[in-house]
FINULUM-95042 format. One record per atom (N, C-alpha, C): residue number from 1; atom name; x, y, z. Coordinates in steps of 0.1 Angstrom, whole numbers, always signed. Layout:
<pts>
+-----+------+-------+-------+-------+
! seq ! atom !    c1 !    c2 !    c3 !
+-----+------+-------+-------+-------+
! NUM !   CA !     X !     Y !     Z !
...
+-----+------+-------+-------+-------+
</pts>
This chain:
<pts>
+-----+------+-------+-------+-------+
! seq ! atom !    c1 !    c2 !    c3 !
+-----+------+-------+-------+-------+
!   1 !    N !   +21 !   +29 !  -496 !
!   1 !   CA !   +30 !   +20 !  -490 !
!   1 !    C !   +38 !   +27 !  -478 !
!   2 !    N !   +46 !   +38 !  -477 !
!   2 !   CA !   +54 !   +44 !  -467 !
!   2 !    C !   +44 !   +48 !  -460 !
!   3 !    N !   +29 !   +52 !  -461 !
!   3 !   CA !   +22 !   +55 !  -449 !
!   3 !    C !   +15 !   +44 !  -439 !
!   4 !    N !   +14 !   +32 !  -448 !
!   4 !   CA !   +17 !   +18 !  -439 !
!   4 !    C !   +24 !   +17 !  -430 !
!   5 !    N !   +38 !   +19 !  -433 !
!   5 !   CA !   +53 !   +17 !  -433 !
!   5 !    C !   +57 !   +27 !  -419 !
!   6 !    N !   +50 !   +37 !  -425 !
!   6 !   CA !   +54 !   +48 !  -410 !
!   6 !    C !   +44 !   +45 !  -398 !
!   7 !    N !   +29 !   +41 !  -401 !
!   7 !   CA !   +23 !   +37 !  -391 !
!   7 !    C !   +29 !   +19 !  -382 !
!   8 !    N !   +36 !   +16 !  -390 !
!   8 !   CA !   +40 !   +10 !  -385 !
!   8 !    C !   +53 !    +5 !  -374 !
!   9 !    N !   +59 !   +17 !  -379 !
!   9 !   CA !   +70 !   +20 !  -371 !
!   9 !    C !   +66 !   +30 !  -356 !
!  10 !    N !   +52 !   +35 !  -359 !
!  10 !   CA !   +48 !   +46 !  -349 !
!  10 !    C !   +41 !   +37 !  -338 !
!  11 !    N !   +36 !   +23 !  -339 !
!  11 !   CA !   +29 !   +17 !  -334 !
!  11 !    C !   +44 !    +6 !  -323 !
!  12 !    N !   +51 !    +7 !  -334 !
!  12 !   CA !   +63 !    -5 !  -329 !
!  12 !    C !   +66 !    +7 !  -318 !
!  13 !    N !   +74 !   +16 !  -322 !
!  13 !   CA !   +73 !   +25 !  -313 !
!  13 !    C !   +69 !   +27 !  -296 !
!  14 !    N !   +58 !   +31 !  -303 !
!  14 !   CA !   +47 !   +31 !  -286 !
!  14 !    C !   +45 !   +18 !  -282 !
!  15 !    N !   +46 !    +7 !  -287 !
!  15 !   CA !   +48 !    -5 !  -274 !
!  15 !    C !   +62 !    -7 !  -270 !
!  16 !    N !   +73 !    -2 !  -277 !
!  16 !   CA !   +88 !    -5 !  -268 !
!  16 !    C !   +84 !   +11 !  -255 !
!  17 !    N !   +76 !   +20 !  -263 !
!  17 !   CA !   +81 !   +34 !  -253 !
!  17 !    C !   +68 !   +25 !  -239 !
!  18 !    N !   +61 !   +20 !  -237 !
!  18 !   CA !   +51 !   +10 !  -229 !
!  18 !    C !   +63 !    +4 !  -222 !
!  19 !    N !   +66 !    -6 !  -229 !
!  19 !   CA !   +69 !   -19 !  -223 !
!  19 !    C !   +83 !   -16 !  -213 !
!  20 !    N !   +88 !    -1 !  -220 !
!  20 !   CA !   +99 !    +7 !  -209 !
!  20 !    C !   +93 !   +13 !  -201 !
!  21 !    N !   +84 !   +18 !  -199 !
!  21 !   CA !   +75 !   +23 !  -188 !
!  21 !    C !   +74 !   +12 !  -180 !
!  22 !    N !   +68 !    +2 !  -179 !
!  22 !   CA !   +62 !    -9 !  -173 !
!  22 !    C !   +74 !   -12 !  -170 !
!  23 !    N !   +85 !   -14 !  -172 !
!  23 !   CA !  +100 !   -15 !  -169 !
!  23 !    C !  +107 !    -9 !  -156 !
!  24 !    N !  +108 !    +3 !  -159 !
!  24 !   CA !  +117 !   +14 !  -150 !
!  24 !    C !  +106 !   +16 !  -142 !
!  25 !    N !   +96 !   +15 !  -136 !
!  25 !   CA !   +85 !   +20 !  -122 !
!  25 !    C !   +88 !   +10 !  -113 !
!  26 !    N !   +94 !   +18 !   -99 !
!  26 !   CA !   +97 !    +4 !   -91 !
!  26 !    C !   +88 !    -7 !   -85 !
!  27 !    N !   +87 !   -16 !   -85 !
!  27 !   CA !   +79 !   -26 !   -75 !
!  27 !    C !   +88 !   -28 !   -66 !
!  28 !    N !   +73 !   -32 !   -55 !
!  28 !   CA !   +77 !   -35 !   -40 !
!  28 !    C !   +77 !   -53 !   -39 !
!  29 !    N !   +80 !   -61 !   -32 !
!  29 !   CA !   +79 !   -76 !   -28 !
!  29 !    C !   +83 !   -76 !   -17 !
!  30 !    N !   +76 !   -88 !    -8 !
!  30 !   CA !   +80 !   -94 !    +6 !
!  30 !    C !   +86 !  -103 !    +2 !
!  31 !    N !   +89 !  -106 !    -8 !
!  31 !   CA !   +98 !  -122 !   -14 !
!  31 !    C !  +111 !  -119 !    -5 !
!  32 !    N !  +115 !  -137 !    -2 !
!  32 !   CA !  +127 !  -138 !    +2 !
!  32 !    C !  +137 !  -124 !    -5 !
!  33 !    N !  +144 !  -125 !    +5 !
!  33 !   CA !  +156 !  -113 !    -4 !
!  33 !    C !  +166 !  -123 !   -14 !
!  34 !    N !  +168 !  -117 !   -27 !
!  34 !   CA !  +172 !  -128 !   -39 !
!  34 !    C !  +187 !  -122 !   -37 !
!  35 !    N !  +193 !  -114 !   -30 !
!  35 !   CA !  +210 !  -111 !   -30 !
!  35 !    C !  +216 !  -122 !   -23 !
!  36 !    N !  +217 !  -131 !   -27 !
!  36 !   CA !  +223 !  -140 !   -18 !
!  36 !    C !  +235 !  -145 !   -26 !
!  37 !    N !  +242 !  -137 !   -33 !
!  37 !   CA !  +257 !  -144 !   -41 !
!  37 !    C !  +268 !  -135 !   -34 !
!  38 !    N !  +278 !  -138 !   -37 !
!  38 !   CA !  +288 !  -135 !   -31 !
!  38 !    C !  +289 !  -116 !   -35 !
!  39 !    N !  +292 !  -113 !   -23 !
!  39 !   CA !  +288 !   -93 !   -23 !
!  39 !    C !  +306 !   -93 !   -34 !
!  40 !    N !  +303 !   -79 !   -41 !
!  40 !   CA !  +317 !   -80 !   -50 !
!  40 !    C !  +322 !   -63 !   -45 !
!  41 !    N !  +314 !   -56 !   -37 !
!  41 !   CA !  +318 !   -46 !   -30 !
!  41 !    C !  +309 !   -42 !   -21 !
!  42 !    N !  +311 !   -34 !   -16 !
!  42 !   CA !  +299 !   -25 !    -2 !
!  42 !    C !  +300 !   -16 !    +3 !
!  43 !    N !  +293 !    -9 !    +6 !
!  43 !   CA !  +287 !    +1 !   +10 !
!  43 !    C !  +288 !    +6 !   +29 !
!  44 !    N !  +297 !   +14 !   +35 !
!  44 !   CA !  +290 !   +13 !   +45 !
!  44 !    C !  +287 !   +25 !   +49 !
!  45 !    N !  +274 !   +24 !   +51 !
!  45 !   CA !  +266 !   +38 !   +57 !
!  45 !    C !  +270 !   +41 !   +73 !
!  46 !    N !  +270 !   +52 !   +72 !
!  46 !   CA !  +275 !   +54 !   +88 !
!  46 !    C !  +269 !   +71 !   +91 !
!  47 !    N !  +259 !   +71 !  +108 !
!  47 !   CA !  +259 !   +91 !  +110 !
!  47 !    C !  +252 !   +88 !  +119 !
!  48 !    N !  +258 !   +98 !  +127 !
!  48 !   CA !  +254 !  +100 !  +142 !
!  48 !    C !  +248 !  +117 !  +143 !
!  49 !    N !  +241 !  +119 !  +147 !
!  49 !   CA !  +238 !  +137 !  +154 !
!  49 !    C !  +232 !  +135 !  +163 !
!  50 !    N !  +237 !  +149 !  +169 !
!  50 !   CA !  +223 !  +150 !  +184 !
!  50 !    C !  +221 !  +162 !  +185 !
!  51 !    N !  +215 !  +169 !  +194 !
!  51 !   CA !  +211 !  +182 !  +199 !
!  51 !    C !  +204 !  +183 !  +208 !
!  52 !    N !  +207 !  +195 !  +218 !
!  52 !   CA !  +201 !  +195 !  +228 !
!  52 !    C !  +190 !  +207 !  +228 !
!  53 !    N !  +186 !  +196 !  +236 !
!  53 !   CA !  +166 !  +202 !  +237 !
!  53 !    C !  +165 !  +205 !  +257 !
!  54 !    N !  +156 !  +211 !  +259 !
!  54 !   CA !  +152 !  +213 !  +272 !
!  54 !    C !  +134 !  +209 !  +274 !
!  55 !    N !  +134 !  +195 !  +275 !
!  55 !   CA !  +119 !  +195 !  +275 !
!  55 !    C !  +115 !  +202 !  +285 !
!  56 !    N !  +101 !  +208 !  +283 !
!  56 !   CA !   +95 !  +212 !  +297 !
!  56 !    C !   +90 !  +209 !  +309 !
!  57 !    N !   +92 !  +221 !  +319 !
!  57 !   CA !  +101 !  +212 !  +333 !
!  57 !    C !  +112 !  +201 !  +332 !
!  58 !    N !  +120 !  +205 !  +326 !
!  58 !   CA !  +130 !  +195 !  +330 !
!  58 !    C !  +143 !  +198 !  +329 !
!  59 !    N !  +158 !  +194 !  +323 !
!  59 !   CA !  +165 !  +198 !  +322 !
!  59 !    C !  +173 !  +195 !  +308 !
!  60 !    N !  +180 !  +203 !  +309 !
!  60 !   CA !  +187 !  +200 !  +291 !
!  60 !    C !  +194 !  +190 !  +292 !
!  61 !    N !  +189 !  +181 !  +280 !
!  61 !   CA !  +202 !  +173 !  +278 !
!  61 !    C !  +200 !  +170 !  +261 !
!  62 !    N !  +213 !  +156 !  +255 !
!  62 !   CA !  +207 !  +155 !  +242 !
!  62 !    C !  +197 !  +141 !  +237 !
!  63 !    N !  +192 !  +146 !  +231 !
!  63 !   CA !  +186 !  +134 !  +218 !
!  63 !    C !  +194 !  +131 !  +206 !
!  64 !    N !  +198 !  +120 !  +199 !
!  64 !   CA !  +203 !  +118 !  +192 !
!  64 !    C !  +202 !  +105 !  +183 !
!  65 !    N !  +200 !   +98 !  +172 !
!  65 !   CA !  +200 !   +94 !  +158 !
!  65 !    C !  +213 !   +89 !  +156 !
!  66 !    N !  +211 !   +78 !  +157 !
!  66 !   CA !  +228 !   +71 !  +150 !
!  66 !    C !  +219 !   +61 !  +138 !
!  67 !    N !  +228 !   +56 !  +133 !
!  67 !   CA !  +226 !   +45 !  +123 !
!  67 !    C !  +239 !   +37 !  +117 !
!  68 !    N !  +244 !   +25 !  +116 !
!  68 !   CA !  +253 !   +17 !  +108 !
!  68 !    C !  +251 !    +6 !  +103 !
!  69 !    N !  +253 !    +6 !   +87 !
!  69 !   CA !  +248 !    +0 !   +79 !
!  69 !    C !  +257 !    -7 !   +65 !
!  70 !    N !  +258 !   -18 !   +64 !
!  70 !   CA !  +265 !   -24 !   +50 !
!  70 !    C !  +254 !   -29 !   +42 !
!  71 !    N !  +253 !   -20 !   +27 !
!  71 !   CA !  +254 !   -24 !   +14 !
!  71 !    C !  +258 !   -32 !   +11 !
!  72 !    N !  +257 !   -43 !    +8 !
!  72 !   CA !  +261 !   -53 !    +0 !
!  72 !    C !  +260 !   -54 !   -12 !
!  73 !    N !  +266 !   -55 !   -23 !
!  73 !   CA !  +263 !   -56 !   -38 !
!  73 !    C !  +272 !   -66 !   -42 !
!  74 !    N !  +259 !   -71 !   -52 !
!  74 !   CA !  +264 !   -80 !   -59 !
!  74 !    C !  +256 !   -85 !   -74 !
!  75 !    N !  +261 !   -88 !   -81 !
!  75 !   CA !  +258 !   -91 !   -95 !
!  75 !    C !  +245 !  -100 !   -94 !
!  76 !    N !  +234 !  -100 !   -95 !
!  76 !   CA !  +222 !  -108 !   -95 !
!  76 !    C !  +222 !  -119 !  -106 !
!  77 !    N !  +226 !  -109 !  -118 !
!  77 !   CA !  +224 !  -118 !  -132 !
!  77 !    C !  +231 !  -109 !  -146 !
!  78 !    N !  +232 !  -111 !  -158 !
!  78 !   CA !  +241 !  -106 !  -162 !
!  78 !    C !  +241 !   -90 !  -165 !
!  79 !    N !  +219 !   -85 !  -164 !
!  79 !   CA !  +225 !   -73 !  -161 !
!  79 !    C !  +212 !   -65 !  -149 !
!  80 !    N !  +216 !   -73 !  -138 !
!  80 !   CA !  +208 !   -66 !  -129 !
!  80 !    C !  +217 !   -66 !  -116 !
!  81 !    N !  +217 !   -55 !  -106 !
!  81 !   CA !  +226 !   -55 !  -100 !
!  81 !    C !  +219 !   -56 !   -84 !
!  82 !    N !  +223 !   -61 !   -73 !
!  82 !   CA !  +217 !   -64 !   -62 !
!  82 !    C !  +224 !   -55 !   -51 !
!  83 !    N !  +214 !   -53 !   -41 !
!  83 !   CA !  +220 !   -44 !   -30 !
!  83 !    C !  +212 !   -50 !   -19 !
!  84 !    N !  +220 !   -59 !    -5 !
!  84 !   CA !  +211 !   -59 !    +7 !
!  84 !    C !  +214 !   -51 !   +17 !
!  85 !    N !  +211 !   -50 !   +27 !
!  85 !   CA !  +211 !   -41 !   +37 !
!  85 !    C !  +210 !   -46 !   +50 !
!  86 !    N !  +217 !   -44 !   +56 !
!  86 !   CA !  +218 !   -48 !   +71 !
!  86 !    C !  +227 !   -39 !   +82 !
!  87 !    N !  +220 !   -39 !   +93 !
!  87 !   CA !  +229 !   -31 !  +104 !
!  87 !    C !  +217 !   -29 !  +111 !
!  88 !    N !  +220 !   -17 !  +124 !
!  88 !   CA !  +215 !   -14 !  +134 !
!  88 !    C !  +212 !    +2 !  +134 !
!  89 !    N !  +206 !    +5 !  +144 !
!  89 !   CA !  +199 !   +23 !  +141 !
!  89 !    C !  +198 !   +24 !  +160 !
!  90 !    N !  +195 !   +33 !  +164 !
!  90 !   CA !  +191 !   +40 !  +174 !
!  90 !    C !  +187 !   +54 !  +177 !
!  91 !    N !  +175 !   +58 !  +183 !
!  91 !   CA !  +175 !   +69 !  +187 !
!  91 !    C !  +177 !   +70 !  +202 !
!  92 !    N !  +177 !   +84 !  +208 !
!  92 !   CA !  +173 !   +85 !  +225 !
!  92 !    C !  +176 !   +94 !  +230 !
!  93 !    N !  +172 !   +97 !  +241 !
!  93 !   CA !  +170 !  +106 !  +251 !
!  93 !    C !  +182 !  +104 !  +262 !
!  94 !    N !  +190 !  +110 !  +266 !
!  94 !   CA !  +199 !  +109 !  +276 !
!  94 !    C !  +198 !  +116 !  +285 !
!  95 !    N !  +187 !  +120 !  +287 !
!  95 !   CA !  +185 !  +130 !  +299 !
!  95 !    C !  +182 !  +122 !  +313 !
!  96 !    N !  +181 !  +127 !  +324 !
!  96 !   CA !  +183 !  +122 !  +340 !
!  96 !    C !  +165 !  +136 !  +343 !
!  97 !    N !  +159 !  +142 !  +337 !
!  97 !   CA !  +150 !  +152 !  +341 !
!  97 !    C !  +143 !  +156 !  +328 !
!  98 !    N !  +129 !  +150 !  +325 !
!  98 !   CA !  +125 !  +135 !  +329 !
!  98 !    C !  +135 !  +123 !  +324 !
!  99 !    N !  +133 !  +114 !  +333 !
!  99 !   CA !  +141 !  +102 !  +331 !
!  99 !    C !  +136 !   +95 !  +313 !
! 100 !    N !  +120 !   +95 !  +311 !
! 100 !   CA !  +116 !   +92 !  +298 !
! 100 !    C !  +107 !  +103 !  +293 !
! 101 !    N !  +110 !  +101 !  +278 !
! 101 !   CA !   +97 !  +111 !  +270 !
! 101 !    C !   +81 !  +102 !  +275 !
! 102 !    N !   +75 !  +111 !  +265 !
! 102 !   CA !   +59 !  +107 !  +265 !
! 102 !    C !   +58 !   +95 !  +258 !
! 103 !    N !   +68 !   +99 !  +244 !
! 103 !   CA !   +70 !   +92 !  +234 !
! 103 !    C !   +81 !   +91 !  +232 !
! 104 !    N !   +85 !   +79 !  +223 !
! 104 !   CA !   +97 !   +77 !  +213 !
! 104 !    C !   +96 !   +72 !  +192 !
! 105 !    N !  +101 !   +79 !  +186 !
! 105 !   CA !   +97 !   +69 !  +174 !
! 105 !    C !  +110 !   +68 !  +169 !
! 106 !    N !  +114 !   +58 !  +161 !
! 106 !   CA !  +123 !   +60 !  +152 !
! 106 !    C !  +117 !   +51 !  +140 !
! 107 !    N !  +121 !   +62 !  +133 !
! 107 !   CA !  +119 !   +58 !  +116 !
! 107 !    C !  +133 !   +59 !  +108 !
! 108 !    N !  +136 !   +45 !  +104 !
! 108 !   CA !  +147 !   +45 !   +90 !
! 108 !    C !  +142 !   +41 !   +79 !
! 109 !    N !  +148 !   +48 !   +70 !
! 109 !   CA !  +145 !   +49 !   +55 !
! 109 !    C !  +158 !   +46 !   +44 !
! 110 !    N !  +153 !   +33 !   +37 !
! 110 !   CA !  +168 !   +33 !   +29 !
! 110 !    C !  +162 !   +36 !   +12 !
! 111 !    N !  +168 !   +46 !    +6 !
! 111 !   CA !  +159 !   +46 !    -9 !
! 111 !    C !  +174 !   +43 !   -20 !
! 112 !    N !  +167 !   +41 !   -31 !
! 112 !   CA !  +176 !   +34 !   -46 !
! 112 !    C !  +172 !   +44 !   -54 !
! 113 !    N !  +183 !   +53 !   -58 !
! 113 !   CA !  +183 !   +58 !   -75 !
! 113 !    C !  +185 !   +48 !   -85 !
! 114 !    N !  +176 !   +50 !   -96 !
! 114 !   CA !  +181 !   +43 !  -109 !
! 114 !    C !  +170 !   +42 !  -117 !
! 115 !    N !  +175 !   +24 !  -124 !
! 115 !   CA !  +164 !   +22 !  -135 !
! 115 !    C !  +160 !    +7 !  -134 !
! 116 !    N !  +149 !    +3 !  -136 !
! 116 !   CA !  +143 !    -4 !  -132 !
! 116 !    C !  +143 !   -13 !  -120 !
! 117 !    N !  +140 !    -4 !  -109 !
! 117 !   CA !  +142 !   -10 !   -95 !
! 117 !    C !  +128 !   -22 !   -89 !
! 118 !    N !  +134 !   -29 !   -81 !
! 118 !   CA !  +126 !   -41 !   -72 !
! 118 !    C !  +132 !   -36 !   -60 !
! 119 !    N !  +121 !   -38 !   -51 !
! 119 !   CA !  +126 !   -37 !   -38 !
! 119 !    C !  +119 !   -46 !   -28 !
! 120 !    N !  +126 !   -50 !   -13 !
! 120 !   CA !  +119 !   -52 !    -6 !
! 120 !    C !  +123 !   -54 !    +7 !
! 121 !    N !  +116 !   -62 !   +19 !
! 121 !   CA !  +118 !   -59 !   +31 !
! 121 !    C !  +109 !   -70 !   +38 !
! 122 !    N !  +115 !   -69 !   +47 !
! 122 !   CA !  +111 !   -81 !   +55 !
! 122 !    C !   +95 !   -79 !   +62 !
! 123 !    N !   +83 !   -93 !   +66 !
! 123 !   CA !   +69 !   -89 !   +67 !
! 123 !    C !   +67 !   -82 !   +78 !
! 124 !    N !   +77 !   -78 !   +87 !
! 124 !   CA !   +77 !   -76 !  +100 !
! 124 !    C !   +70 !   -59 !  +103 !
! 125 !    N !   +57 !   -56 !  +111 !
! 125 !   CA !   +49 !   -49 !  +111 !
! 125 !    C !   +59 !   -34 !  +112 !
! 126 !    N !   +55 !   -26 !  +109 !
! 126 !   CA !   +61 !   -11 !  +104 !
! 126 !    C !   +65 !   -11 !   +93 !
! 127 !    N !   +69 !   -17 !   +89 !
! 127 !   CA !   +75 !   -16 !   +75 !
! 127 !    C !   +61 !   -16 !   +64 !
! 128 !    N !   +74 !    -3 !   +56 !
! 128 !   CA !   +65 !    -1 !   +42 !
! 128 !    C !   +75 !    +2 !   +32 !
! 129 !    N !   +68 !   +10 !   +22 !
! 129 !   CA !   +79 !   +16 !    +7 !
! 129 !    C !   +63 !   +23 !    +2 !
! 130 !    N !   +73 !   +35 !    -6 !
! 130 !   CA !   +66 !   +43 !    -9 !
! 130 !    C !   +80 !   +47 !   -20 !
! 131 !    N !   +72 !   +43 !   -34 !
! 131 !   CA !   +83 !   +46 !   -47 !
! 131 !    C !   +96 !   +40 !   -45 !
! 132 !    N !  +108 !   +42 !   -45 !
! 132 !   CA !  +117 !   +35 !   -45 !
! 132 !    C !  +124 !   +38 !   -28 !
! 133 !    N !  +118 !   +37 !   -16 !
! 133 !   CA !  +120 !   +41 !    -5 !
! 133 !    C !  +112 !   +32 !    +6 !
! 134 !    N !  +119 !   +26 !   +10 !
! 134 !   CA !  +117 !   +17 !   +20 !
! 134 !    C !  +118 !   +21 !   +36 !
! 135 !    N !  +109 !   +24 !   +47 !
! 135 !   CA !  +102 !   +29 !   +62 !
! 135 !    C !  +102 !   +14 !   +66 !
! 136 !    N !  +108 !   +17 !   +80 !
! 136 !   CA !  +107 !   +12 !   +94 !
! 136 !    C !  +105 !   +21 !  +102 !
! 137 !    N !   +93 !   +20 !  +110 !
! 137 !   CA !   +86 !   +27 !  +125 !
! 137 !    C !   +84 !   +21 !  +133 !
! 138 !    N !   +89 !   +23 !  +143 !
! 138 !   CA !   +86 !   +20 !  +157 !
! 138 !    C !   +87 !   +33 !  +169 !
! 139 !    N !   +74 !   +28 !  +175 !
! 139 !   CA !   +75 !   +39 !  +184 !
! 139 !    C !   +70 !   +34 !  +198 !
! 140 !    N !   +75 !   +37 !  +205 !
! 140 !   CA !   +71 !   +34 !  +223 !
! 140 !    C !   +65 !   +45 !  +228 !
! 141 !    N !   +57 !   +41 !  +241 !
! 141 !   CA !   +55 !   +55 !  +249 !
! 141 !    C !   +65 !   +53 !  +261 !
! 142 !    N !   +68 !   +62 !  +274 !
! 142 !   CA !   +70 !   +63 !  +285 !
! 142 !    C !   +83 !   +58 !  +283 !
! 143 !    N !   +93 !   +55 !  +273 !
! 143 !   CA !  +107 !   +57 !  +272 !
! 143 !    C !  +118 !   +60 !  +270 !
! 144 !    N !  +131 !   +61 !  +267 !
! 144 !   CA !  +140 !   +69 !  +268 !
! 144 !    C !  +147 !   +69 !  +251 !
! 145 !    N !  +144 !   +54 !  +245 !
! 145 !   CA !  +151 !   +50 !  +228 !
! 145 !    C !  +142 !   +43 !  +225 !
! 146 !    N !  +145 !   +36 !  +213 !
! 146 !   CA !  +141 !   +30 !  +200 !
! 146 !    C !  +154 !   +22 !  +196 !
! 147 !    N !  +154 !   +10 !  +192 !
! 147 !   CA !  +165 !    +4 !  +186 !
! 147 !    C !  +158 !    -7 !  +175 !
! 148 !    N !  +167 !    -5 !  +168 !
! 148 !   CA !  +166 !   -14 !  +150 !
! 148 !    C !  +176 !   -18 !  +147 !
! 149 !    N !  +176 !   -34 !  +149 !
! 149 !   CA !  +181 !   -44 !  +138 !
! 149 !    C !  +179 !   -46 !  +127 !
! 150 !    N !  +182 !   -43 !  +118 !
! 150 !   CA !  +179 !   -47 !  +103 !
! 150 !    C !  +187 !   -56 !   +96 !
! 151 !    N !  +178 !   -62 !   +89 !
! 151 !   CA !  +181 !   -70 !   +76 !
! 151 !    C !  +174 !   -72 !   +65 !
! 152 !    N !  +177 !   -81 !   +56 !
! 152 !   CA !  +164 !   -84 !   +43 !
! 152 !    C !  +161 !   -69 !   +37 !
! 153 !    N !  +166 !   -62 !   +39 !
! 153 !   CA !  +162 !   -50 !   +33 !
! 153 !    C !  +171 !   -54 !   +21 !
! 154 !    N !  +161 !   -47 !    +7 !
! 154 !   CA !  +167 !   -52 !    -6 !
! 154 !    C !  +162 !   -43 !   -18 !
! 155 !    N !  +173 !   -39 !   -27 !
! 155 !   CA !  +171 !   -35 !   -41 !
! 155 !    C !  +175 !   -40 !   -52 !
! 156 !    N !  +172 !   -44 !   -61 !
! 156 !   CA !  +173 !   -50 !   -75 !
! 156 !    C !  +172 !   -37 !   -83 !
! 157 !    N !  +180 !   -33 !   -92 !
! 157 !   CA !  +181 !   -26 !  -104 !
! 157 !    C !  +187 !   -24 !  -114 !
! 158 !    N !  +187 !   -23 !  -125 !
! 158 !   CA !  +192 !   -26 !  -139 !
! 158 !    C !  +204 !   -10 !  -142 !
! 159 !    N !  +202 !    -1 !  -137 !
! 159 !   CA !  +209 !    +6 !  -131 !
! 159 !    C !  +211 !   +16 !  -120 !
! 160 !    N !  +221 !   +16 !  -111 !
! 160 !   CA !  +217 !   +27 !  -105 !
! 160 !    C !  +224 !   +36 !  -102 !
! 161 !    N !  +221 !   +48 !  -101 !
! 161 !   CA !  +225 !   +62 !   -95 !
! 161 !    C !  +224 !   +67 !   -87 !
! 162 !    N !  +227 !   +62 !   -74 !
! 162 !   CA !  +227 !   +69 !   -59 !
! 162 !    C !  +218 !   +56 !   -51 !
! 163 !    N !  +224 !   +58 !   -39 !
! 163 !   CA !  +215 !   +57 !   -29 !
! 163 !    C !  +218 !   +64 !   -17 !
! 164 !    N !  +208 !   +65 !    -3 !
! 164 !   CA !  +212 !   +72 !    +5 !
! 164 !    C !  +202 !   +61 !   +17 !
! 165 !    N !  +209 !   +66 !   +33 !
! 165 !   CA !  +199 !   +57 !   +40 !
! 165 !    C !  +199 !   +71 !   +56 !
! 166 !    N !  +188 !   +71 !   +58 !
! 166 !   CA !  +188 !   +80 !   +74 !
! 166 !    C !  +179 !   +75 !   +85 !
! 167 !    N !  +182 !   +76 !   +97 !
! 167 !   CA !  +172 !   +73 !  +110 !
! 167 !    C !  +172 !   +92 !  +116 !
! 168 !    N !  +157 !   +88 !  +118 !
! 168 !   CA !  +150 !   +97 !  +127 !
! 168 !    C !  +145 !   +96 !  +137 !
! 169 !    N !  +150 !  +102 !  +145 !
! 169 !   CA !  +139 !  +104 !  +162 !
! 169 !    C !  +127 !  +111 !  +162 !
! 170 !    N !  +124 !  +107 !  +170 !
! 170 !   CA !  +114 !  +119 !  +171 !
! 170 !    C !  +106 !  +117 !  +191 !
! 171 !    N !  +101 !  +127 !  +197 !
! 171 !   CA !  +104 !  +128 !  +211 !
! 171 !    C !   +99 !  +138 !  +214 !
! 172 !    N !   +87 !  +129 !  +223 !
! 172 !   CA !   +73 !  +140 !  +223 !
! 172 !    C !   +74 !  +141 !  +243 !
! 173 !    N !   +74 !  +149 !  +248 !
! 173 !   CA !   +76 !  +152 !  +260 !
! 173 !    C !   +64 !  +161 !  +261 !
! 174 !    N !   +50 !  +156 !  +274 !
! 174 !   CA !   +41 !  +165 !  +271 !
! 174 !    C !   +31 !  +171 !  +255 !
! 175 !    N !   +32 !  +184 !  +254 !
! 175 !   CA !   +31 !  +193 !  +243 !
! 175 !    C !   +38 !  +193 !  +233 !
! 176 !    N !   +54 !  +193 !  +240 !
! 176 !   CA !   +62 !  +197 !  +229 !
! 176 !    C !   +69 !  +183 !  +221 !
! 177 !    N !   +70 !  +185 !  +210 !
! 177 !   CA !   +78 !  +179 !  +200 !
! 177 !    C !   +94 !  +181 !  +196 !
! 178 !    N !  +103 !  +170 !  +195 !
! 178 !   CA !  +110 !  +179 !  +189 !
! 178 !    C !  +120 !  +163 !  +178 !
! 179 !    N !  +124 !  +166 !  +170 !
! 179 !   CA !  +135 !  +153 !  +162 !
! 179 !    C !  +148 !  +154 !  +162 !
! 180 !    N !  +152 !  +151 !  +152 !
! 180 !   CA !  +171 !  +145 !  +151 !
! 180 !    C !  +172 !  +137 !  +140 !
! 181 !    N !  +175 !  +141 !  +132 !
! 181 !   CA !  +180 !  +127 !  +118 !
! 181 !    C !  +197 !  +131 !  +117 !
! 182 !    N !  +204 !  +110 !  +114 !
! 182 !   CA !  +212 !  +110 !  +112 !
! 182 !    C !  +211 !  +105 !   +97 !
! 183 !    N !  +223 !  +111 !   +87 !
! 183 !   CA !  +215 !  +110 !   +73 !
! 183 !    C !  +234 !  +105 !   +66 !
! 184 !    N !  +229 !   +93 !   +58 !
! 184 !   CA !  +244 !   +92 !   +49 !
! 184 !    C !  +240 !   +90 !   +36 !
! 185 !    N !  +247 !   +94 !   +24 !
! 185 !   CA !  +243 !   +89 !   +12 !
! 185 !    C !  +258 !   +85 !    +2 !
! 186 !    N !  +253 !   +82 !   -12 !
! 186 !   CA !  +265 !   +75 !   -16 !
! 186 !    C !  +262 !   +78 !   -31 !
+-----+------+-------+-------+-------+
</pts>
């Protein structure tokens, strides 16, 4: 009888230790963004850096990575908690020698610590996610920036512990390479 008894508790077991696995791994969705209740606090991300580079043949000046951004949260349901995302990003070149790089990219990245996370983002081409981390790329040739509007960017999670969001440049002149990330977390 108790070795029934124990197999049966070993079996109940491994489907709750399952069915919490299948739980906490994040999914991605293009679905409408579901934060749409009234935000109950927020978040605003904010960072700027630059540095100066001397592309070849030309003259020093800086590149630089801004980004500004509100978190929004809000109670989804009685226990999942909601975060959207919206604001603007830029990278660029402010140099007068050459007037543009070869290239320009900027990539922002907004990621969710926790437990059982949903995420998503709008169908709009560059965009991806990779685990609980959400990419926008865009890149030009023959100009000086990159600029990003954002929205619909979204996380659903049952808890969470951290988030953080950063844009990167990046700024190909000829041969040489060089970047710039502005980075905020919370």
């Amino acid at each position: 009888m108790q070795r029934v008894r124990h197999r049966g508790l070993r079996i109940g077991f491994m489907a709750v230790v399952a069915l919490s696995a299948v739980a906490v791994g994040p999914t991605a969705a293009l679905a409408a963004n579901p934060c749409t209740h009234t935000a109950v606090s927020s978040w605003s991300a904010t960072d700027y850096d630059a540095r100066a580079i001397t592309p070849p043949g030309g003259k020093a000046a800086n590149i630089y990575a801004r980004f500004t951004a509100k978190w929004s949260k809000d109670t989804f349901d009685p226990v999942t908690i909601c975060y959207s995302v919206a604001g603007t990003s830029r990278t660029a070149w402010i140099g007068s020698s050459p007037i543009n790089a070869s290239s320009v990219k900027l990539t922002d990245q907004w990621h969710m610590d926790g437990i059982g996370i949903t995420l998503g983002f709008p169908g709009s081409a560059g965009f991806s996610a990779s685990g609980t981390t959400i990419s926008w790329t865009t890149s030009v040739n023959n100009n000086w920036h990159v600029d990003h509007d954002f929205v619909n960017v979204w996380f659903k999670t049952v808890i969470p512990t951290g988030q953080w969001e950063q844009a990167t440049g990046y700024f190909t002149f000829g041969s040489s390479s060089y970047n710039i990330v502005a980075y905020d977390h919370s």
